[in-house]
C-alpha positions in Angstrom: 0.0 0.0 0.0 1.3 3.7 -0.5 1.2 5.9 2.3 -2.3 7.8 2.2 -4.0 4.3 2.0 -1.9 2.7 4.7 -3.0 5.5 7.0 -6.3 4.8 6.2 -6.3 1.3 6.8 -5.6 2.0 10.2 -8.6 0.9 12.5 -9.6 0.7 16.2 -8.7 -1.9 18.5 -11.1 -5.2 19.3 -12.6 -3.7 22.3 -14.4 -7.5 22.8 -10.9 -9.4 22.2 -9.6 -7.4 24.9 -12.3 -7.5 27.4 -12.0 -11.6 26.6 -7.8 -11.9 27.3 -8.5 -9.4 30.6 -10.9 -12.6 31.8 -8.5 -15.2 30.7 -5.6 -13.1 32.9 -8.2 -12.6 35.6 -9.1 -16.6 35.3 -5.8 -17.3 36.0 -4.7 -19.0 39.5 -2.4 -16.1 40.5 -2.6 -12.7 42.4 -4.4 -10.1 40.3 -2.7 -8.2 37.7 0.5 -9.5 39.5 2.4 -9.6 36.0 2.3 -6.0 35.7 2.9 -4.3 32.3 2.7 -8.0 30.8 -1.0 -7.8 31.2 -2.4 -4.8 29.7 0.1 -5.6 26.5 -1.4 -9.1 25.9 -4.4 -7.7 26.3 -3.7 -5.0 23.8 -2.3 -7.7 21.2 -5.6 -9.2 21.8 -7.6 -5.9 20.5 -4.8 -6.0 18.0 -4.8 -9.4 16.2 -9.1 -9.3 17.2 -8.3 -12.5 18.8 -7.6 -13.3 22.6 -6.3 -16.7 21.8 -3.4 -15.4 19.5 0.4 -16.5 19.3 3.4 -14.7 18.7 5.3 -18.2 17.7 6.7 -16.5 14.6 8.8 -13.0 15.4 10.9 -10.6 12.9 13.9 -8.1 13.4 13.3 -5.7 10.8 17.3 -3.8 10.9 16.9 -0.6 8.0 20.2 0.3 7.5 21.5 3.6 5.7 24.1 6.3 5.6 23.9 10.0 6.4 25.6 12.6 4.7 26.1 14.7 7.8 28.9 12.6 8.8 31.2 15.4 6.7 30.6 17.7 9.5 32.7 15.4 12.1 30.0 14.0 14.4 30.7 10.4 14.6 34.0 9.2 15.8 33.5 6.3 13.0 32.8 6.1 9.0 30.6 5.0 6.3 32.1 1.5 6.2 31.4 0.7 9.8 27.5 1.0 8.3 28.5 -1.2 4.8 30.4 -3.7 7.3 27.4 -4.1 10.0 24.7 -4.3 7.4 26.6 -7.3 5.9 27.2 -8.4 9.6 23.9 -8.8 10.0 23.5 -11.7 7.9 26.4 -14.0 9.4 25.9 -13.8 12.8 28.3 -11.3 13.8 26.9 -8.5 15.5 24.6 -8.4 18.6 21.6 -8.2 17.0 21.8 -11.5 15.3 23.3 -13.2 18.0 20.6 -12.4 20.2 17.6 -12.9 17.6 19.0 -16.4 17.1 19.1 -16.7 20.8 15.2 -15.5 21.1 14.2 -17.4 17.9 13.7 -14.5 16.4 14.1 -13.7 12.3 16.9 -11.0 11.7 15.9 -8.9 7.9 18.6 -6.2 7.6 17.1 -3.5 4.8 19.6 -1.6 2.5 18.0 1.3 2.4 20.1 4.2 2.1 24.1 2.6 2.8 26.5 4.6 0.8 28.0 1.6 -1.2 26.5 -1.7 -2.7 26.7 -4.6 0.0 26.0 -8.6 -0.5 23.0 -9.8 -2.3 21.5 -11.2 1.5 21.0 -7.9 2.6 17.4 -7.0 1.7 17.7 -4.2 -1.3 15.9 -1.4 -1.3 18.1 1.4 -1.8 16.8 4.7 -2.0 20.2 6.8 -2.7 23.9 5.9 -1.4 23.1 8.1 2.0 21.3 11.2 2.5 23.1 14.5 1.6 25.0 17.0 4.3 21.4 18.4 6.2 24.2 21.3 7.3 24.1 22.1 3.3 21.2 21.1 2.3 17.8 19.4 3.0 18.8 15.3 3.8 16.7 14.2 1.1 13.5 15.5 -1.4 10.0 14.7 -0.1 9.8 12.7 -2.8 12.4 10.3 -1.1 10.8 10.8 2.4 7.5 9.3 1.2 9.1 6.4 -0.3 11.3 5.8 3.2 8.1 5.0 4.7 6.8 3.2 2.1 9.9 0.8 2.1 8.8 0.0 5.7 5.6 -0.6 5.2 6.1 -3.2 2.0 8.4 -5.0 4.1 5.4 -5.5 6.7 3.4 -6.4 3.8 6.1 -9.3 2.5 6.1 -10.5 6.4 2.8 -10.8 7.0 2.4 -12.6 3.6 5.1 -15.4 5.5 2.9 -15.5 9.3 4.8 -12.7 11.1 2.9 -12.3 14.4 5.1 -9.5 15.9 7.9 -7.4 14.3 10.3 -5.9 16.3 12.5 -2.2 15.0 15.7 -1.5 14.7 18.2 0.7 12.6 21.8 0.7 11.7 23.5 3.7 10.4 26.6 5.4 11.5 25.8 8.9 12.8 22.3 8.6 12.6 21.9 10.2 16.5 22.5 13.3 14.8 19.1 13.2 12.7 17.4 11.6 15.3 18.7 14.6 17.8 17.4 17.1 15.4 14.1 15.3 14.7 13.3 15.3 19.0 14.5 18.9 18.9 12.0 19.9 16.8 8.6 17.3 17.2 9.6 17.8 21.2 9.8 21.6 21.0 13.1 21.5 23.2 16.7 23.1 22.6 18.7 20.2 20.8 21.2 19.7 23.7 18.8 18.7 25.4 18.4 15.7 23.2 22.0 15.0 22.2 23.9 12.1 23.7 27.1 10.5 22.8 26.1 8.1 20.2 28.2 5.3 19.7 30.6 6.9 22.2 31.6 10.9 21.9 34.2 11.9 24.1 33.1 15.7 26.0 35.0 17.6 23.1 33.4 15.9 20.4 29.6 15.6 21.9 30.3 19.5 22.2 30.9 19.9 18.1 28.1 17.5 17.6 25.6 19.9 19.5 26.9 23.3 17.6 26.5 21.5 14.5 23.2 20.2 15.4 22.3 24.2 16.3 23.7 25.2 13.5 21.5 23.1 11.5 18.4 23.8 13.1 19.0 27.4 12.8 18.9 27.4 9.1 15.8 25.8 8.4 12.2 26.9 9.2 10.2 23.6 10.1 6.0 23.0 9.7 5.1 21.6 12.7 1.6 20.0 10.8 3.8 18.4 8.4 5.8 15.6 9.9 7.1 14.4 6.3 8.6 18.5 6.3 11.0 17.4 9.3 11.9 14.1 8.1 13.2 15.3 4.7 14.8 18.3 5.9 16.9 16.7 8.8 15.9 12.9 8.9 17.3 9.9 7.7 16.4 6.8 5.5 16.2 4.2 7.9 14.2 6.2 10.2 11.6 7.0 7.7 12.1 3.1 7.0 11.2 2.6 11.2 8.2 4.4 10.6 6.8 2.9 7.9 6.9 -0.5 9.6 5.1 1.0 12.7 2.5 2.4 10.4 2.5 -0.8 8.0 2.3 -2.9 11.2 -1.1 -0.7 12.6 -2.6 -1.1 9.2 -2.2 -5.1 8.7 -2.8 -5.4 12.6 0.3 -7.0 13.9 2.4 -5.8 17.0 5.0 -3.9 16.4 8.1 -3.6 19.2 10.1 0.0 19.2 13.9 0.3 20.3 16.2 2.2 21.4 16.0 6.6 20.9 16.3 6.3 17.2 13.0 3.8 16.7 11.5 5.8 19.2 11.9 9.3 17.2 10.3 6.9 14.1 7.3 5.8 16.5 6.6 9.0 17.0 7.2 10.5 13.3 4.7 7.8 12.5 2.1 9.1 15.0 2.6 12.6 13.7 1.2 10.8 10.4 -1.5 8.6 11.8 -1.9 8.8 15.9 -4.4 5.7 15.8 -1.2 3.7 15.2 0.0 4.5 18.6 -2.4 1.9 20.0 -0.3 -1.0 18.2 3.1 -0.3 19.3 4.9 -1.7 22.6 8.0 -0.1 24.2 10.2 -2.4 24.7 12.9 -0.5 26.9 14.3 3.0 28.0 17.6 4.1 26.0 20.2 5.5 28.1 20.6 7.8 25.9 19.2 11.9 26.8 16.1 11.5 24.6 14.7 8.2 25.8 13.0 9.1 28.7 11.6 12.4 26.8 10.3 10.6 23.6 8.5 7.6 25.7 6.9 10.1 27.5 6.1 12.0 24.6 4.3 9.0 23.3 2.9 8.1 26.7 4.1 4.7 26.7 6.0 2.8 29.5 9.4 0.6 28.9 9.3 -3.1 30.4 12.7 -3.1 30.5 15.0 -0.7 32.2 18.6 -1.5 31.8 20.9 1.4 30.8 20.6 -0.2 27.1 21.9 2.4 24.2 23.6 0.0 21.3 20.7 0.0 18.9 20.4 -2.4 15.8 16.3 -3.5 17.6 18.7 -5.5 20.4 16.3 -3.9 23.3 13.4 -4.9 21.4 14.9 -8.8 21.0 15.3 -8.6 24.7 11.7 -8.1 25.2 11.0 -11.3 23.7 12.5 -14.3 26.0 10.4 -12.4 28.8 7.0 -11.8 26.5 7.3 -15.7 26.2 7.4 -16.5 29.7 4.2 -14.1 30.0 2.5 -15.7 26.9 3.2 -19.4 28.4 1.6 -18.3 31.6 -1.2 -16.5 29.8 -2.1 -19.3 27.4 -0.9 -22.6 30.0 -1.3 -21.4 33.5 -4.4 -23.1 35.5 -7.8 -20.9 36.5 -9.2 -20.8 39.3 -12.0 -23.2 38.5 -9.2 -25.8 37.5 -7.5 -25.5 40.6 -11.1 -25.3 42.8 -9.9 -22.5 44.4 -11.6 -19.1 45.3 -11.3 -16.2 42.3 -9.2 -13.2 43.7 -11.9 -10.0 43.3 -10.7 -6.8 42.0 -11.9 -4.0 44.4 -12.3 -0.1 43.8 -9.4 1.5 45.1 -11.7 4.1 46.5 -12.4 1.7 48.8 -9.2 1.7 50.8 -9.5 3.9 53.2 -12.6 2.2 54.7 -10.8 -1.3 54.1 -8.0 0.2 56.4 -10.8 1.3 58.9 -12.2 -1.7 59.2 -9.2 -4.1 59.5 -8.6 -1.2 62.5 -11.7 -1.6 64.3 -11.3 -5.6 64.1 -9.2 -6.3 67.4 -8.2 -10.0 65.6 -6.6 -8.2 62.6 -5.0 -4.9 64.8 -5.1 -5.7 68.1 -6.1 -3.1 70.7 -8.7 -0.5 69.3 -5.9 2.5 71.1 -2.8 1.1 68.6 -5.6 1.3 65.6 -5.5 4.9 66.2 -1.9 5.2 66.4 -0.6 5.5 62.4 2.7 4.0 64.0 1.4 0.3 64.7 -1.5 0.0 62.0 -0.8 2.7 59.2 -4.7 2.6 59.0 -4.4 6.7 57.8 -2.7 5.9 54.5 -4.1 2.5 54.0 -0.9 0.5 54.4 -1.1 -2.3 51.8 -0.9 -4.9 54.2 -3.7 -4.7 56.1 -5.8 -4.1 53.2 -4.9 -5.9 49.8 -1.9 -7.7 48.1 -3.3 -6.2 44.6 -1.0 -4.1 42.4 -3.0 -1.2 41.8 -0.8 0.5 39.0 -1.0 -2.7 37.3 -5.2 -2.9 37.4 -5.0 0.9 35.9 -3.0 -0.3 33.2 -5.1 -3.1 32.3 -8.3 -0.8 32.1 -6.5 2.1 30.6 -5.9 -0.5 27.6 -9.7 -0.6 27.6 -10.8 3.3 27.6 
């Protein structure tokens, strides 16, 4: 599909699914909503895939890999062939990514799709140019070529859903390419770009400092629409990021779940909900990048990272690290006795507003408190601030996930 008609394609999530996988976890002989943000994303993918008995057996690594003229202006500490030698890493099992997607039984698809020389026949082609140009010149690519970025992602979501994909996790390759995504936070986050500018593949203090002029410099000499996402991404994006974002996009429109990464994927989730913000609703975060935009763009999108582990090495590796741990939640979700199996009594959520009477009357009860004088004493019963233990074991935070996945 081209862009306009992917966008359209876009619908609303299976509001019956997901009231269906919320019973199934609720069914389930354990405390409620004790697996935290595992819950209200299965019960997501269940609006998703309009099924709450669906798998995610089958799992891709989509890599887009390209090359960014910018790298003239001395940010990077390494060069174009770093990108070349990766991309063709990617295919032989030597770079992290792969390891770790063979590790997680997940299926690694690096995407030529901007590198600035030819590499092997394995590496998926779709070349756009050999790089962007120098964005401190001159605009990083037409609007023409920004389109067709995102289009690139979204025909590679077509070609794996065409082989069973059930859940496509993001990543990029591209030396230099935390300069484009610093510029693109600058400007869709409406903050000074030094705020968003980290180290990338590892800066020392003197060279993160030219990195951050040139990135003011850059942003200085262009006037950006903020209605026209497509505006930023040509003037100061890159291939691969457009690429990102037409797999989130493709991904909403043929309703599969779709894993972001690190700060780059996470600049493409949100250039892609710039363009469509229904697609919001099928993407997951899978951790928080250490890097100084992370934090900012998840919040941005309003999503929450499972995973919080000082990760910043990009290539979708903190998206593949989701995956062991979404399969230990899907085996409990899809294997795990009820209740009813295990004739037991079903746990009952209860309206948080009711705490504070709870607390009152686990105080008043000398069995549960002892002596009516300590009930009143916040010190021995914490009765004031309803103290979780003498009221409920239940993870609130958890329970407003789940329903927030519902409203």
């Amino acid at each position: 599909m081209k862009l306009n008609e992917t966008i359209k394609a876009i619908g609303t999530l299976n509001r019956e699914a997901m009231e269906q996988s919320e019973a199934r976890w609720n069914s389930i002989c354990k405390p409620l909503y004790a697996f935290g943000e595992f819950e209200p994303m299965t019960i997501r993918m269940a609006g998703i895939t309009q099924n709450p008995d669906f798998y995610l057996d089958k799992k891709a690594l989509v890599i887009m890999c390209g090359d960014h003229g910018v790298l003239e202006e001395g940010v990077s500490q390494s060069n174009q062939e770093i990108t070349a030698a990766m991309t063709e890493g990617f295919t032989r099992m030597e770079c992290s990514a792969s390891v770790m997607a063979k590790m997680a039984g997940v299926d690694l698809f690096p995407v030529d799709i901007g590198v600035a020389r030819d590499v092997i026949p394995a590496v998926i082609n779709r070349k756009i140019a050999y790089g962007t140009k120098n964005m401190a010149k001159e605009p990083a690519m037409t609007r023409e070529q920004a389109v067709r970025s995102i289009e690139v992602g979204i025909e590679m979501v077509e070609m794996l859903k065409e082989k069973g994909y059930q859940i496509i996790c993001v990543g990029e390759m591209g030396v230099g390419n935390t300069t484009p995504s610093s510029a693109m936070a600058s400007v869709f986050l409406n903050v000074p770009v030094a705020q968003v500018t980290g180290r990338g593949s590892g800066l020392k203090a003197d060279g993160l400092a030219r990195k951050t002029r040139v990135l003011e410099r850059i942003l200085a000499s262009y006037t950006f629409d903020p209605e026209d996402p497509l505006d930023v991404l040509s003037k100061v994006g890159g291939f691969e990021i457009g690429g990102m974002a037409g797999l989130y996009l493709g991904a909403a429109a043929n309703r599969i779940p779709v894993v972001i990464d690190g700060v780059i994927s996470c600049v493409a989730a949100l250039l892609a909900c710039k363009l469509a913000p229904a697609a919001r609703d099928y993407m997951f975060a899978s951790h928080l990048s250490k890097e100084p935009a992370g934090k900012m763009l998840l919040d941005e999108l309003s999503m929450s990272p499972c995973l919080t582990c000082g990760m910043h090495l990009g290539e979708g590796t903190g998206a593949v690290a989701l995956m062991p741990v979404l399969d230990l939640a899907m085996g409990v979700y899809h294997q795990m006795s009820t209740f009813t199996d295990m004739d037991m009594m079903v746990y009952e959520p209860y309206d948080e507003n009711d705490t504070e009477t709870a607390a009152s009357e686990a105080c008043n009860a000398e069995s549960s408190c002892g002596a009516s004088e300590a009930c009143n004493a916040e010190s021995n019963c914490g009765a004031s601030d309803g103290d979780p233990k003498m009221v409920t074991f239940i993870d609130c935070d958890a329970k407003k996930g789940a329903e927030e996945c519902l409203h």
